[in-house]
C-alpha positions in Angstrom: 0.0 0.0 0.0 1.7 3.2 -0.9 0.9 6.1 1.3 2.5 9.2 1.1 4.0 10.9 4.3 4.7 14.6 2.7 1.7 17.1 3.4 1.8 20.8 3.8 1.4 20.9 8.0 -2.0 22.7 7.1 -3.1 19.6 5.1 -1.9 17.4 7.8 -5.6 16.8 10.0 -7.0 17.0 6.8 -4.9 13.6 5.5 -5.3 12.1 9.0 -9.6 12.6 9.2 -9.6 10.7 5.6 -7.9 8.1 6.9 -9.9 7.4 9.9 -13.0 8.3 8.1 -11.6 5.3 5.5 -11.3 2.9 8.4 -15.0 3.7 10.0 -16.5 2.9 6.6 -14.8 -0.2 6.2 -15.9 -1.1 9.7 -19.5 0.3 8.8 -19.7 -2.6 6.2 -20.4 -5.6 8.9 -21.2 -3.1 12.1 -24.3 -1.0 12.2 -24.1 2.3 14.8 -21.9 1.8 17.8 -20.3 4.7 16.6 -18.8 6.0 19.6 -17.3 2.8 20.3 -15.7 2.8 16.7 -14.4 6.2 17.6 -12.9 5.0 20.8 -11.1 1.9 19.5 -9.5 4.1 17.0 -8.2 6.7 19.8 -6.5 3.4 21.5 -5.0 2.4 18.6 -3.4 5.5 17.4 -2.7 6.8 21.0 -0.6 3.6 21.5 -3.0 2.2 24.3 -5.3 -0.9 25.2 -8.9 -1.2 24.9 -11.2 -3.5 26.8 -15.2 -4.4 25.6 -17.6 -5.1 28.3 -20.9 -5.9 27.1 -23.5 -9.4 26.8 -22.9 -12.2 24.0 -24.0 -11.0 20.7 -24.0 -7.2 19.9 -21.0 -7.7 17.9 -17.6 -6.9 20.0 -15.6 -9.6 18.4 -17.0 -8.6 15.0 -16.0 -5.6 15.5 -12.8 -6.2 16.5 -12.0 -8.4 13.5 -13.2 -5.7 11.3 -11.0 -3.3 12.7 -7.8 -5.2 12.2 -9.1 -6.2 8.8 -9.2 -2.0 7.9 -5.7 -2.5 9.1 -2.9 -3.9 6.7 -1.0 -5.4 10.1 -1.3 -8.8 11.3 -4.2 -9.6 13.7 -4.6 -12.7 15.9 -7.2 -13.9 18.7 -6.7 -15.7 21.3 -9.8 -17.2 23.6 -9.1 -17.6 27.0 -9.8 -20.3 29.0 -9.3 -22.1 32.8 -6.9 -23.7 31.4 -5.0 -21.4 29.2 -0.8 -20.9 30.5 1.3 -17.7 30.4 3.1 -19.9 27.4 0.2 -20.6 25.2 -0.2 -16.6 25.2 3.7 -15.6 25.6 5.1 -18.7 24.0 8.1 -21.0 25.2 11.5 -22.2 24.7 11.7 -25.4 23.1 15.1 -27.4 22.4 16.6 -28.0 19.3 18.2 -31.3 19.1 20.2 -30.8 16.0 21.5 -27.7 17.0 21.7 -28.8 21.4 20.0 -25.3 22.1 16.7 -23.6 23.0 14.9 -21.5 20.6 12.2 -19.2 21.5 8.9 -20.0 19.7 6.8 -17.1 19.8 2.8 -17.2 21.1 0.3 -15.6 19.4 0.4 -12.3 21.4 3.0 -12.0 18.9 0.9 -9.7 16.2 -0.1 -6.2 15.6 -3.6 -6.1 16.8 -4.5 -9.1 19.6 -7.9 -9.8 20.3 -8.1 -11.7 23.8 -11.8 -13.1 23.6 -13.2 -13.2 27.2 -10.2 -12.0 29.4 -12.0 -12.8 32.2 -12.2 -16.7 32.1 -8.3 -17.5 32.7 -7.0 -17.1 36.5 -4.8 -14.6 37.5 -1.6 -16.1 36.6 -2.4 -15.9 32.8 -3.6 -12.9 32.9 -0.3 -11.6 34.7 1.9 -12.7 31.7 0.2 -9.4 30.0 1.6 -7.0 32.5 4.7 -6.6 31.1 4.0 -6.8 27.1 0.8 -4.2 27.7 3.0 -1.7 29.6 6.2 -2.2 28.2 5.6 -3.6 24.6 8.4 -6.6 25.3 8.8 -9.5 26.6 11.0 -11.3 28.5 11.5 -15.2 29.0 14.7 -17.0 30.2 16.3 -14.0 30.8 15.7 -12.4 27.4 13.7 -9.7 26.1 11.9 -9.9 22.9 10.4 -6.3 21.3 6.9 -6.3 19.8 7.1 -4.3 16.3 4.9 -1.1 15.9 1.9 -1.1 16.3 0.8 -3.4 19.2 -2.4 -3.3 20.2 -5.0 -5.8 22.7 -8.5 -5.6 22.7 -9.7 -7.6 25.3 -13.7 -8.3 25.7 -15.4 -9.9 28.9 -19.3 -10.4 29.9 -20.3 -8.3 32.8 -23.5 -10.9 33.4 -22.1 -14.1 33.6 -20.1 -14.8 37.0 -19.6 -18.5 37.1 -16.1 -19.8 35.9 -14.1 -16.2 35.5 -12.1 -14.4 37.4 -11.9 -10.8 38.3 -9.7 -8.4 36.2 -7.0 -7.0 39.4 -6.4 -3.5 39.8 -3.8 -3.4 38.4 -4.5 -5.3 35.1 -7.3 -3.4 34.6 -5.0 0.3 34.5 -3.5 -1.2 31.8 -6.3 -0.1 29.8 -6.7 3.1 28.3 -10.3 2.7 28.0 -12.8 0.1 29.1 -15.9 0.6 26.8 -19.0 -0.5 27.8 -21.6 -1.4 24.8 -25.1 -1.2 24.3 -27.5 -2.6 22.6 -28.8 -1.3 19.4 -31.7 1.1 19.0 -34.7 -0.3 17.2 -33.5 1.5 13.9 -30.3 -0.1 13.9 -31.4 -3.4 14.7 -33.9 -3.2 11.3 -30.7 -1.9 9.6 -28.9 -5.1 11.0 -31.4 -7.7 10.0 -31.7 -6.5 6.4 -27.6 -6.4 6.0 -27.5 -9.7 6.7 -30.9 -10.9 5.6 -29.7 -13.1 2.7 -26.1 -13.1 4.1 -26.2 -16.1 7.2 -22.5 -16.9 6.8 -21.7 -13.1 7.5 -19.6 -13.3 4.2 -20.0 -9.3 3.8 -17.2 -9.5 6.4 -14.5 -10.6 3.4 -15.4 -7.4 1.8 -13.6 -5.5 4.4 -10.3 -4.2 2.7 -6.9 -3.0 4.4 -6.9 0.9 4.4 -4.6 2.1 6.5 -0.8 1.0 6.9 1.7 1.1 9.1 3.0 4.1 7.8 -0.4 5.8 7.9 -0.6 4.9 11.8 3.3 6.3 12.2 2.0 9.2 10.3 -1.1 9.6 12.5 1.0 9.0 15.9 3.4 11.9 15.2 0.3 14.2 14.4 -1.7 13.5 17.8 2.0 14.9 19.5 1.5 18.0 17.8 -1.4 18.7 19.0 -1.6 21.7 21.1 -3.4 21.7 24.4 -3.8 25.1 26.8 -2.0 25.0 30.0 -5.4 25.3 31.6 -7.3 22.6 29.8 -4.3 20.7 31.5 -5.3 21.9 34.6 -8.9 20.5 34.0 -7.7 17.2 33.7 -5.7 17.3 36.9 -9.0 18.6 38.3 -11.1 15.9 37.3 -9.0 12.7 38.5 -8.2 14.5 41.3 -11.9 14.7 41.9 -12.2 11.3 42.0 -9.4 10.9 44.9 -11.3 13.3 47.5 -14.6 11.8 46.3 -17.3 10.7 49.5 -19.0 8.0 47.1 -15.3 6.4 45.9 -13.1 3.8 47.6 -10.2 4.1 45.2 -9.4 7.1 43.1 -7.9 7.3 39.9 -4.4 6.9 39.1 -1.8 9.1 37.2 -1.9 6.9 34.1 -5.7 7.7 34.1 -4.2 12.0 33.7 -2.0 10.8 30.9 -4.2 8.5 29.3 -7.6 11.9 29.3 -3.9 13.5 28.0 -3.5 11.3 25.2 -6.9 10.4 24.1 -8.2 14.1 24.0 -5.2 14.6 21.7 -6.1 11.7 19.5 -9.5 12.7 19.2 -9.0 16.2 18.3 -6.7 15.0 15.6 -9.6 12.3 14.7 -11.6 15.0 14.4 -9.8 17.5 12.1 -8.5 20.0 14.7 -4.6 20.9 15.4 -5.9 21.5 19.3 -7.6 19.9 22.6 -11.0 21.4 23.5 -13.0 20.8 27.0 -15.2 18.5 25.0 -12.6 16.5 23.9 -11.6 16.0 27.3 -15.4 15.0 28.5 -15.9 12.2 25.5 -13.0 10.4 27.0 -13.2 11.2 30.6 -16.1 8.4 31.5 -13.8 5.3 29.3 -10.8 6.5 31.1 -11.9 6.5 34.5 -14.9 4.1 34.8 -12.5 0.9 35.4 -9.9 3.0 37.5 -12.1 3.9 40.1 -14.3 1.9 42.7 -17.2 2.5 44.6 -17.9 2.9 48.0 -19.8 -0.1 49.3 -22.6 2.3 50.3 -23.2 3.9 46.8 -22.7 0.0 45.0 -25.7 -1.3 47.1 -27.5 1.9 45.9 -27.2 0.7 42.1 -25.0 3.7 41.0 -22.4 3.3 38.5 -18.5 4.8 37.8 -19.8 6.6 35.0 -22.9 8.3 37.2 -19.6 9.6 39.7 -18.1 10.5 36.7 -20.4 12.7 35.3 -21.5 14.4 38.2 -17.8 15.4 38.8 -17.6 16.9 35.0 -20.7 18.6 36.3 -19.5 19.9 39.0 -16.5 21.5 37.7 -16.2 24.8 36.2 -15.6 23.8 31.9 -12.4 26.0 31.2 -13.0 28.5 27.9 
């Protein structure tokens, strides 16, 4: 795919909204709505983050997933989690060579550009720690040596929030190394109609093969090195610092959010301005990605969980509460 990299720097959002738009309507051929999602995935990828899907079997999160990498011209793989999955089925293992009377390093499948980890949530905790290291750090190391994961690397991760029996709970500490955790909905009546008349006379979802790559590795270098240039004021800084900080002091929270929640409003405000045509942050920016940053960082008193609240109800009534810098 040949891309050039050479704009004028006015032409350079410009270049940068047609290739996201390119992606979203290659996306759009298999995935009806769930367009804030779509933008969200997008603002993890390019931001260099992690995304994780909450939501009940069947409204499309691994579809969607799939179609994303497919947009992509990078190597995608899936893993399904299980019980009885090992840190090497996911990492992979050293195995020895008898003609040559030495280990070699056989890589897992978290060896890719995009990895999508179907139903985090069913392997213990021990599998699940194998991903601290290549989430945070983008390497990994076995037997002493480090192996580097080429550019880009990127997990989405999806788990049910309904079903309880046979998973394990995502630790703190797993779970802040996601830049977002996105929580879908069900369609709206018009979208489901939309849905059943795509695939009407298409059971084997083969409108999914009509998905073609759009955007290279280049393109996402390209698009990496425009988000840094994207200006934000000193006091829309301050907002941010303001709003997790909110969330520290607040009566209804347990556990506050953490610095990588400040740099991760930081970076996905810059994204999505850049998504969005513009060469700087604005307070909106800021509030779209607030609730996905924060809502898995933060945890509930046990007073306001019996209540029925949610993260994102404390989340918004901070962003309420706070004066929107202009």
């Amino acid at each position: 795919m040949e891309t050039n990299l050479h704009f004028q720097s006015d032409d350079k959002y410009v270049r940068m909204n047609q290739l996201i738009l390119n992606v979203k309507n290659e996306i759009h051929k298999v995935v009806i709505g769930q367009d804030a999602m779509i933008d969200l995935l997008l603002v993890g990828i390019v931001s260099g983050g992690h995304v994780l899907l909450e939501g009940v079997p069947g409204i499309a999160k691994t579809m969607t997933a799939k179609s994303l990498a497919k947009a992509l011209d990078i190597q995608f793989n899936r893993i399904q989690f299980t019980p009885d999955l090992m840190p090497t089925d996911v990492l992979g293992t050293s195995i020895f060579n008898l003609k040559t009377s030495e280990f070699q390093f056989k890589k897992g499948p978290i060896f890719s550009n995009v990895v999508l980890i179907d139903e985090i949530n069913r392997s213990p905790a021990k599998t699940q720690a194998a991903l601290f290291e290549v989430m945070e750090e983008k390497q990994i190391t076995i037997d002493g040596d480090t192996h580097i994961l080429h550019f880009p690397f990127f997990v989405i991760a999806t788990q049910n929030p309904i079903e309880q029996e046979g998973t394990y709970k995502l630790p703190e500490a797993q779970l802040d190394r996601f830049i977002f955790k996105i929580k879908m909905q069900y369609p709206t009546l018009e979208e489901e109609k939309q849905i059943l008349h795509l695939f009407k006379n298409d059971f084997k979802q083969s409108k999914a093969e009509t998905i073609q790559p759009v955007l290279s590795v280049q393109d996402l270098s390209f698009i990496t090195q425009v988000i840094e240039e994207v200006s934000i004021e000193s006091h829309l800084i301050d907002y941010i610092a303001a709003l997790v900080l909110q969330t520290r002091n607040h009566p209804d929270l347990y556990l506050g959010a953490s610095t990588r929640a400040s740099l991760s409003i930081l970076k996905a405000s810059k994204a999505l301005a850049a998504m969005r045509g513009r060469n700087f942050v604005i307070p909106e920016d800021i509030q779209f990605v607030a609730k996905p940053v924060m809502n898995h960082r933060i945890v509930l008193s046990p007073e306001k969980e019996m209540e029925g609240a949610t993260p994102e109800d404390i989340i918004q009534s901070i962003i309420e509460k706070l004066e929107i810098p202009r």
